[in-house]
N, C-alpha and C positions, 0 to 999 in steps of 0.2 A: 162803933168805931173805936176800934183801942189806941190810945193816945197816953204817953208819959211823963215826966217832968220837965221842966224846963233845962235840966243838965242832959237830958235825953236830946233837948231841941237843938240845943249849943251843937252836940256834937254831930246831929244830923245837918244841922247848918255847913257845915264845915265839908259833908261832900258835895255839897248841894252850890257851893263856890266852885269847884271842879266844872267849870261846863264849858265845853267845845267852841269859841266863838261864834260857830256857825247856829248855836243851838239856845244864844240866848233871847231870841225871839220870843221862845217859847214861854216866858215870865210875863210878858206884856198883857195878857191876855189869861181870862179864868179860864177857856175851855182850852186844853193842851193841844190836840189831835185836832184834823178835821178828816173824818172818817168818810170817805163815801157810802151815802144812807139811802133807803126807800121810807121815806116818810111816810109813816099812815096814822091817820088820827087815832085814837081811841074809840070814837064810836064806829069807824068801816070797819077798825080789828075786830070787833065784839060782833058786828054784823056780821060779817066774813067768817070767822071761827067761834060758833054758836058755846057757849061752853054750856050748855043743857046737858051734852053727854056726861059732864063731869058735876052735874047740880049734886049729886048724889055719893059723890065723894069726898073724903074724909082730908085733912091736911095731911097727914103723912102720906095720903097714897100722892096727892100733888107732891108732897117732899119726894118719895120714890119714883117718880116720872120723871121728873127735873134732875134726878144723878144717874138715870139708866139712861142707855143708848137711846137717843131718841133720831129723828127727821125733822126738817121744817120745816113741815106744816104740822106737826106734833107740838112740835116748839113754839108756834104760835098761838093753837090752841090753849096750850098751859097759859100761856100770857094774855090769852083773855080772860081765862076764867081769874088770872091773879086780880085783873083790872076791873072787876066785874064785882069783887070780893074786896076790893079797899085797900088794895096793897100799896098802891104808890100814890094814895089820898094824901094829899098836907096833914103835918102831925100825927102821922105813924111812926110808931117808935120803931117797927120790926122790919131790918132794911134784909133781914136772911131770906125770903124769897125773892128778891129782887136780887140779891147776892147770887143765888142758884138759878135764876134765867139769866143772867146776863153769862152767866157761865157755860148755862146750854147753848145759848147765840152761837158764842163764840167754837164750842167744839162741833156744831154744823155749819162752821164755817161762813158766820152772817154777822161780821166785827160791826158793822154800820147799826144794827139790830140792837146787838150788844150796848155799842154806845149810847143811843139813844135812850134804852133803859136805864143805864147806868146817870145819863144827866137827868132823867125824872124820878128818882131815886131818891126819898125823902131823907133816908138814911142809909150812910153807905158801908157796907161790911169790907172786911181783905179779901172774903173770896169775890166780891165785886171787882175791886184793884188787881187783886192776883189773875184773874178772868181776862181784862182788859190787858193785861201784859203780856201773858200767854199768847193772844191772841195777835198782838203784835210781832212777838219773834218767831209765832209759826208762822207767820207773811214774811220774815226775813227782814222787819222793820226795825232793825236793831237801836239805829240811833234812836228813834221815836219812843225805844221802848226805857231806856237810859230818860231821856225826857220825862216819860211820864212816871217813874221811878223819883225822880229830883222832886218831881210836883207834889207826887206823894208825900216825901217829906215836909214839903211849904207848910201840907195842909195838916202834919203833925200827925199821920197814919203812920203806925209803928209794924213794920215788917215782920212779917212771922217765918218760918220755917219753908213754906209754901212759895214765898216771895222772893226768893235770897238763890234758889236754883233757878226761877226763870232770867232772873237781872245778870246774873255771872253769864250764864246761856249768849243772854246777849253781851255782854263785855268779850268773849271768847268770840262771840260771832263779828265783833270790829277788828278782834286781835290788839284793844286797847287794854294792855296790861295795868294802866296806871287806875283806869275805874273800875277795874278790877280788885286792885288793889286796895283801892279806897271803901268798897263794898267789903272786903273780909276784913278792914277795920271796924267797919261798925256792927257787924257781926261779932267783934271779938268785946268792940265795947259793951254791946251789951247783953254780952254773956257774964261778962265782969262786971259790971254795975249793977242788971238788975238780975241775974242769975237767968237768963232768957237762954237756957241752951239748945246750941243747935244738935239737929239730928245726923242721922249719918246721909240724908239725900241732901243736906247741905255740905255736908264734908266731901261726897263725892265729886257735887260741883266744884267747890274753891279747885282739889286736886285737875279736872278736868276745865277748869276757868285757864290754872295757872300754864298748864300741860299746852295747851291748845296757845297761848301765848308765846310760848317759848322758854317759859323760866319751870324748867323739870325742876331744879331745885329745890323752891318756894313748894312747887307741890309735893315732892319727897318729904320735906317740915311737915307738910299736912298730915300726909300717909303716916306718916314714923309717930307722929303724937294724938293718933286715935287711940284710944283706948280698948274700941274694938270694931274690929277688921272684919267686915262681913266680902261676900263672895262680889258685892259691887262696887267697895272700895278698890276692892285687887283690881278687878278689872278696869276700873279709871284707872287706876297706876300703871299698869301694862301696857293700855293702850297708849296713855301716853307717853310712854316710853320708849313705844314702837314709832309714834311720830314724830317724836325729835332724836330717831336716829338713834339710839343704841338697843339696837337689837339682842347683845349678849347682857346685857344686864336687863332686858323685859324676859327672855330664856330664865334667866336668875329668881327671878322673882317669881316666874310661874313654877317653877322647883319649888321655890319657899312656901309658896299656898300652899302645894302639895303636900309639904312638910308640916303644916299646921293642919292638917286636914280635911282640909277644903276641895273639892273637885270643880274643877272647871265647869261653864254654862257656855250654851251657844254663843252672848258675848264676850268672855273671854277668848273662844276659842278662833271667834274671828279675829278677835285685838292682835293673838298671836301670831298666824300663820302669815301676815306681812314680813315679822322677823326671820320666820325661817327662811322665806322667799328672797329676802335679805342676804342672809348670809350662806344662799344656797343650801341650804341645810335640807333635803329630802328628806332624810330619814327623820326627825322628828317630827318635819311634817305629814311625812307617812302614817305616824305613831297618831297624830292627831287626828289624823281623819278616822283612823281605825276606834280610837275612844269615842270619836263622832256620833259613829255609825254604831256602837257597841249604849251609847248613850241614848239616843232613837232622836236627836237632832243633824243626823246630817244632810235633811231635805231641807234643812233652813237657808232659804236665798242666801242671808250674809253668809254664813260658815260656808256654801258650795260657791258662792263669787270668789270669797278669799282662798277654798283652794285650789281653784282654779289661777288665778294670779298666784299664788305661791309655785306650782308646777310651772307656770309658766316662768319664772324666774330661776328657775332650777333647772330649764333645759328640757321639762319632762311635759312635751308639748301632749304625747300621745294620753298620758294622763291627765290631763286638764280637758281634754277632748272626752274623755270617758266619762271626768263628772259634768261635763256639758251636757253630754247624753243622759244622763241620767236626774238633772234637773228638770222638774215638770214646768214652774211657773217660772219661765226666761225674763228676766225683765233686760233694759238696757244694758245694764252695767255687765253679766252674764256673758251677752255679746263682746263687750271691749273688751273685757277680762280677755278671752280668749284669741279674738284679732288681735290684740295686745300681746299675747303670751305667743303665737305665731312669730310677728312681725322682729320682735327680740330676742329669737332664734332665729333668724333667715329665714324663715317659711314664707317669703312672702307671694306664695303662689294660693298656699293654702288660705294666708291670713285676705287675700283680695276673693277667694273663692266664700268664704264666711262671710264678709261683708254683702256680697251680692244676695246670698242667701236670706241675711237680714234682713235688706230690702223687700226681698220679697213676701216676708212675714211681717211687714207695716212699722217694722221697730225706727223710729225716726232719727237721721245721724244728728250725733250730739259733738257736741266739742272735745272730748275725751275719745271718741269713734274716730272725726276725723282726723284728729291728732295721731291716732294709730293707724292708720290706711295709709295716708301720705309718706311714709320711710318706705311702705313697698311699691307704692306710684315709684319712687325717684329709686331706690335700687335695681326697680326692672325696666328701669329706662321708661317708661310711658308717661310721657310729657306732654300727652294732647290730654291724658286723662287727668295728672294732676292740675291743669291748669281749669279743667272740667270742674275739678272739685275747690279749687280756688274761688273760682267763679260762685258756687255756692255759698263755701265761707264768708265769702262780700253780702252776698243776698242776706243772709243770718245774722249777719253783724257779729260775728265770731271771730273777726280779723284784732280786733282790740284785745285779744287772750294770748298771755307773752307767749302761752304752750303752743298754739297755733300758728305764730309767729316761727315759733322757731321750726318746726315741721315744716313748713312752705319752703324756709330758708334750705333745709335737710335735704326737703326732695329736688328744689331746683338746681345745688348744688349737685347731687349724684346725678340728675341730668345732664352736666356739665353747662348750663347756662347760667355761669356766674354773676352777669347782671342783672339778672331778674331776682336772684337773692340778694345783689348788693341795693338794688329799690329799694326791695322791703325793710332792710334795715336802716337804710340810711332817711329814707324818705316819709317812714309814719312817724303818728303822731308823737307816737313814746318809743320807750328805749325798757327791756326786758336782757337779765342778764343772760337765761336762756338763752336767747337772739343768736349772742355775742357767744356764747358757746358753740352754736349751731356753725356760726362764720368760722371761728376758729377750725374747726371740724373740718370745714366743706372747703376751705383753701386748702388744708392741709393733705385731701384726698383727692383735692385735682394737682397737685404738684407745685403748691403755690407757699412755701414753708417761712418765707418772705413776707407775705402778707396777711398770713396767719398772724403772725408775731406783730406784726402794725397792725393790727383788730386786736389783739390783748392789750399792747401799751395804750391804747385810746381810750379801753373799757372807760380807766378816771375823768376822762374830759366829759363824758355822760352822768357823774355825778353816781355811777354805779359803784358796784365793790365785786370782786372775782369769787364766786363760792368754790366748792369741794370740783362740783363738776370744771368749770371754768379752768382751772388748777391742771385735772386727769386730762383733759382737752388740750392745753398746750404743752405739758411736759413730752408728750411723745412727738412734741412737734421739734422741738429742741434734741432729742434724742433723733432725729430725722438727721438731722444738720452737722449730729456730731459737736454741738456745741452747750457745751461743761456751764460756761459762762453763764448764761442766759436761765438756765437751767440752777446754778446756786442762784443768784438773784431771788430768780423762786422760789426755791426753799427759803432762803430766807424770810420773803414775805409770808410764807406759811404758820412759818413758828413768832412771826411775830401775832399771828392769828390762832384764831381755834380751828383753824384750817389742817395745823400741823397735827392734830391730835386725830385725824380723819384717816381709816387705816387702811382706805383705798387709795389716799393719795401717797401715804406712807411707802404701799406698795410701789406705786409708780414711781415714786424718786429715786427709788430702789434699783428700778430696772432701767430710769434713767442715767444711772450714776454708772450702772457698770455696761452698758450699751455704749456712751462715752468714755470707757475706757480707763473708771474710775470706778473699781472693786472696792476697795478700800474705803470708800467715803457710802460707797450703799450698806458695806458690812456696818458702817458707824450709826447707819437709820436704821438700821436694824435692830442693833444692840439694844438703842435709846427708844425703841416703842412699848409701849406700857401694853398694847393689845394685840396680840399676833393669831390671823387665821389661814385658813389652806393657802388663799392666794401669796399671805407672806412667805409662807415656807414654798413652796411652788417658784417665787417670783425669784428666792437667794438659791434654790437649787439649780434652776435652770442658769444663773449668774456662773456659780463655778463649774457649770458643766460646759459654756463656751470659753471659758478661761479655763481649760482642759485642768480642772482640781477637783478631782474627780472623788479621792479622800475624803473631801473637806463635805462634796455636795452628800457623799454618805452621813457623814457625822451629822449634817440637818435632817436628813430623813429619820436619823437612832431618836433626835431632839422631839421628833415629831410624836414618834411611837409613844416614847415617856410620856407627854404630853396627853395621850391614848386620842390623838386626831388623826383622824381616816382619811387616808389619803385617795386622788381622784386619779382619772385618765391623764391626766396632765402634770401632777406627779410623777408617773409611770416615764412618760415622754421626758420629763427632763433626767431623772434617775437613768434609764437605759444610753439617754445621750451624754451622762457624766463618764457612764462606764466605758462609752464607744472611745471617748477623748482620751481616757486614761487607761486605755488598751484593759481594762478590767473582767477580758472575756467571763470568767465563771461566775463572777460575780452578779453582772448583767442577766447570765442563764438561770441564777437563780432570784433573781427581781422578777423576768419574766414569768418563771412559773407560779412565784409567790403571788402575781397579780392576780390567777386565775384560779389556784388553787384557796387561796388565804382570804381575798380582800374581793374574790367575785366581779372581777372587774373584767370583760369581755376584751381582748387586745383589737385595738382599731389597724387601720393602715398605717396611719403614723410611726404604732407602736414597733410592727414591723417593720418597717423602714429603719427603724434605730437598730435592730438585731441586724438586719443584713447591714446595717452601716458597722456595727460592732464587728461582725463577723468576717466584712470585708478587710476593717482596717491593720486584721489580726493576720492579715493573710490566708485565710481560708474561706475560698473565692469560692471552691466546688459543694464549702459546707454551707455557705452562704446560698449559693443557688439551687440544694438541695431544699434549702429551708425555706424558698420561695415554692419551690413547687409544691411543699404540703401546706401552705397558706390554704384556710377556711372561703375565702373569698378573692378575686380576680385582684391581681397588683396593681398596682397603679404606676406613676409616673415618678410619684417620690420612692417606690420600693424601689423599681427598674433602675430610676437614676443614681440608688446610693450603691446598687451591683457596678453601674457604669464608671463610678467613680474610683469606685478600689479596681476596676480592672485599671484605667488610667492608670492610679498609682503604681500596681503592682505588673505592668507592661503586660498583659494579659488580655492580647487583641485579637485570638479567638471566639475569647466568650465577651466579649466587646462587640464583634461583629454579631453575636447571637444575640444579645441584648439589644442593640442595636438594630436588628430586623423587628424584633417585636413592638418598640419604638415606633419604626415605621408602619410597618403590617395593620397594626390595630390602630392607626392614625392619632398615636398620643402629641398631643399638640404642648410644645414647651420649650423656647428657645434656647436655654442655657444649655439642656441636655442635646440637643441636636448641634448644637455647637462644640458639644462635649467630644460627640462622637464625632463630628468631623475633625476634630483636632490631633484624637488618636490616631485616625487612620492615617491624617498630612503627616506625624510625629514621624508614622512607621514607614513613609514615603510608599504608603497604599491609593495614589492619585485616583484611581478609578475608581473605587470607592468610597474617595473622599468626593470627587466630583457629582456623585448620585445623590449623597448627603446634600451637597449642596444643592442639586436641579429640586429635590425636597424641599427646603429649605425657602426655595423661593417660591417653588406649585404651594405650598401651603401659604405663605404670604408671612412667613414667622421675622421677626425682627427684634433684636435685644434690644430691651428699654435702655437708651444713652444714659450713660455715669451720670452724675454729678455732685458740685462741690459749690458750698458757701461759705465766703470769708465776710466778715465785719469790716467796715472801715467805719471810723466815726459811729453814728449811730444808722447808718444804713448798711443791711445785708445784699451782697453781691452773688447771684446765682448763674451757676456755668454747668455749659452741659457737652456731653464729648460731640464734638462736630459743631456745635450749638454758636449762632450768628444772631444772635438776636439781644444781645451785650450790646450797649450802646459804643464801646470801649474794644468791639472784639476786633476789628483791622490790627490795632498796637497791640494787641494780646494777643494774638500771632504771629506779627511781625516777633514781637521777644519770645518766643516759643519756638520759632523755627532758629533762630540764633542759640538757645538754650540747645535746641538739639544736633545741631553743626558745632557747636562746644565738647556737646557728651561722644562726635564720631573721633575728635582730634585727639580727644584724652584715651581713647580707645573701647571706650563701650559702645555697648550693640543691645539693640531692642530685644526681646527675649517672645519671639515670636510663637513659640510653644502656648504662650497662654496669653495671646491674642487670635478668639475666635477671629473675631472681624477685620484684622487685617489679612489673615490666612486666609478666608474665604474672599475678600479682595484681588488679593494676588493671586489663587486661580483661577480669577475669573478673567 
């Protein structure tokens, strides 16, 4: 047992003060653990496992049997014959094969085996210690394994190389930064004191200790003052990189390997592909599967789980489905990846169809499974099945996982049964800020913008704090409302936070600020962000293209090119809707073809819908509905309605009536525009034709979703809805309303019935 000086003891002492309140039991008492054992004497062992087979064996082949793969009944065998031979006789000085079974114990998986040898152990080596701890954090006995790490030092065992990655393992595995901390001081003590230097499988730890705790920082100090960077240094740094969130600078850094020349290993290349799935990035995650595959690891489970989650983050469902197929050994994860990668594209017909499949190849639901099934229970309305799978979660005891929590909340909301999610939040045991996301979410999606906002200001009464998500969750709810107010507040709490440095929330402020009707103050979040990606530029183009500044939303797109960032489908959609606003016909006809020619990018219905909207607004009605008829695929209701509308504008109630049948004819369901048409034709005082619109209108059962408007008084929001009785206030809010408008007939205005569907289809009826 190697043991050091007394200055050595001093400063082991001193983390050995660090201990948990719950954890100081553990000193009471010589033996630390109590393991659960099968006790066997010595002499059943010796009867039991004859070691005659091995009389004839030499010490080093027992040395060779005890560090190769062995069984346990192998493993006992050896440990007869050790006990047979004197090994753990009183007054043996040689504790190395007792060091090397306690260590087979524990890699078959028999900690109680282990221990026991370990306490008849005349003399005890670190691979003994290191055995026993091991053994610990592969059970996930984290704190026990910190425990027996402290005891270690009581007993003045000085940690070697071997010891310092399982201890961190477990520090990372509490997410207790501070004994973490305290461990890579006394690794640095005595590297400096006694020149004990560590290797690089301890450097990887500290980096992967500190990464895993949250402080990227403290592990970038690590990474940066190696001296030398092998290929599993990088990848601790990457990975960690990737899990606290900054995906462009783990991209960064896998460049830099590159540039020192290093190539990537299957663990890197898993570490990576979260980032690109992150930042939507395809193409370099393309790039990676192809070095993959060109490498001869892309049958490796991690590398084919994480690309499949990565496709699935990127939209490219059909691709994730292909490396589905083409994984041989599916384990769980395999599965959720890709009901995962479904359900987060709206597939959720597909993503319930894979689940059942599951099923029926034995793969057992997990908490990360049901977590992903439940958004397409409650999107497709099936509310006798979610509550089926509730029902389970209860049985499993999975209901205490904030992630489950919020999912229940998810699906019961898109169910519309808002008190079955306000139960679960209000009435378990704990409080998860997910949760409070999920409510925010789910009020906001049933029409409840009001209630939303009173679930955010309560968050603090739970003793929680609002993250990045939390943040994206209410800002569009405030943009719902049209209110500016509510909406700076929040940013301000942002930037008082490292919230504000998050460039997804950045985005949304963004498009908060000029949705409200304040360009001006998103142009200022913009200026001020240190990291800008597609969605930024996407988020300010689409900003000046409804603020018809159609110049300006160019100038971002030139910004973009420089930058040499490739722009998406959505791009495309806000660029051709800047040109429609700023009458920019050629300009538009040539974004269009530069989308197909240049950038490969396939034009959707959308994108079409914006040329016939351009093309209408330009007056060229007959160029417009030429350019519907060689559409690649059947129009839709947004192409049809943006012809319908420049005929409106341009009195063009010919091809209003044409458009207008086909509307009907192919049963497009969608109230604005059938309201559209009926407006032109009342306009043109075409009754009879407005009257058929309208028999339509009602044989379908279509109804315009009622206005509405919310004013602040004090700190409660006030919600009204056109017609809407259900104001506690509304008798006296029409009594002044009808006065308000017997005011507006004396002074001499008149209601501008042209563009009130629903009074015009009133009054003919």
């Amino acid at each position: 047992m190697l043991r050091k000086s007394k200055l050595w003891s001093a400063k082991a002492s001193t983390f050995i003060t660090h201990l948990n309140p719950f954890c100081k039991f553990f000193y009471q008492t010589k033996r630390p653990i109590q393991f659960a054992s099968t006790q066997e004497s010595k002499a059943h062992l010796a009867e039991r496992c004859s070691p005659q087979h091995f009389s004839d064996r030499s010490y080093s082949y027992l040395l060779s049997r005890l560090k190769s793969p062995l069984d346990l009944l192998e493993a006992k065998r050896l440990h007869a014959v050790l006990i047979v031979r004197g090994v753990f006789e009183p007054g043996t000085n040689d504790g190395f094969f007792g060091s090397q079974l306690v260590d087979a114990y524990v890699r078959v998986g028999r900690p109680g085996d282990a221990r026991d040898v370990f306490e008849e152990m005349p003399k005890k080596g670190n691979v003994a210690y290191n055995a026993i701890l091991r053994g610990l954090v592969s059970a996930e006995r984290f704190s026990e394994a910190i425990d027996f790490f402290r005891w270690m030092l009581r007993e003045e065992v000085v940690p070697d190389n071997f010891t310092y990655p399982i201890v961190l393992k477990a520090c990372s595995g509490l997410n207790d930064l501070e004994a973490g901390r305290n461990v890579c001081d006394l690794i640095e003590f005595n590297e400096t004191k006694f020149n004990a230097k560590r290797n690089v499988y301890v450097e990887c730890a500290m980096i992967d200790m500190f990464a895993k705790c949250g402080s990227l920082a403290e592990a970038r100090d690590v990474f940066e003052e190696m001296p030398r960077k092998d290929l599993a240094s990088w990848s601790a740094m990457i990975g960690g990189t990737v899990r606290n969130g900054d995906s462009l600078e783990a991209l960064r850094l896998l460049e830099r390997m590159r540039q020192e020349g290093l190539k990537p290993d299957s663990v890197t290349v898993a570490s990576i592909l979260p980032a690109c799935g992150k930042l939507g990035d395809a193409h370099n995650g393309m790039a990676l599967q192809g070095f993959a595959v060109r490498s001869g690891f892309e049958s490796d489970i991690y590398v084919s789980n994480a690309l499949m989650d990565m496709y699935g983050k990127c939209g490219l469902t059909d691709e994730a489905h292909a490396v589905f197929r083409s994984t041989v050994n599916k384990d769980s994860v395999s599965w959720s990846a890709l009901i995962a990668g479904y359900s987060q594209n709206g597939e959720y017909r597909r993503s319930l169809e894979l689940y059942l499949n599951m099923n029926n190849v034995g793969i057992k639901t997990n908490v990360i499974i049901a977590s992903s099934v439940l958004p397409g229970l409650g999107k497709l309305k099936l509310l006798k099945h979610g509550k089926e799978m509730h029902g389970y979660i209860l049985k499993q005891g999975f209901e205490s996982d904030g992630v489950i929590g919020s999912a229940l909340i998810d699906m019961y909301m898109n169910c519309g049964t808002k008190r079955a999610a306000e139960n679960i939040l209000y009435t378990i045991s704990f409080h998860d800020i997910a949760m409070f996301n999920s409510m925010i979410v789910g009020y906001s999606i049933n029409g409840n913008p009001d209630l939303a906002l009173g679930v955010f200001w309560k968050i603090w009464k739970f003793d929680l704090t609002p993250n990045a998500v939390t943040i994206l969750s209410i800002l569009p709810v405030c943009t719902e409302i049209g209110n500016a107010t509510h909406g700076k507040e929040i940013h301000g709490y942002t930037i008082r936070t490292s919230i504000g440095e998050v460039v997804s929330v950045e985005n949304s402020l963004i498009e908060m600020y000029w949705k409200c009707g304040h360009l001006e103050l998103g142009i200022k979040v913009f200026n001020g962000m240190m990291e800008k990606n597609i969605m930024t530029y996407n988020t300010i183009i689409c900003a000046h293209a409804n603020h018809s500044l159609g110049e300006q939303a160019l100038s971002f797109f030139q910004e973009m090119r420089e930058l040499r960032m490739r722009p998406n489908k959505v791009t495309f959609i806000g660029l051709l809707s800047a040109c429609s606003h700023a009458g920019l016909v050629e300009e538009g006809w040539r974004l269009f073809d530069a989308m197909r020619s240049k950038y490969k990018i396939m034009p959707e219905r959308e994108h079409y819908s914006c040329m016939v909207d351009l093309l209408g607004r330009a007056g060229q009605l007959d160029h417009a509905f030429n350019f519907i008829k060689e559409m690649p695929m059947e129009p839709d209701i947004s192409v049809w309605g943006s012809l319908l509308s420049a005929c409106r504008a341009h009195d063009n109630v010919v091809l209003a009536s044409f458009v207008g049948r086909k509307i009907i004819d192919e049963n497009l369901i969608d109230p604005g525009h059938h309201m559209l048409l009926y407006n032109i034709y009342a306009s043109s005082q075409r009754w009879r034709d407005a009257s058929i619109v309208r028999a339509v209108i009602k044989e379908k059962g279509l109804s315009k979703t009622p206005g509405g408007s919310w004013i602040q008084i004090g700190f409660g929001i006030h919600t009204f809805h056109a017609r809407g009785q259900i104001h506690p206030e509304s008798d006296d809010i029409y009594r002044v309303l009808d006065l308000l408008l017997l005011d507006m007939k004396d002074k001499g205005y008149a209601l501008d019935q042209g563009s009130s569907s629903e009074d015009l289809v009133e009054k003919s009826g």
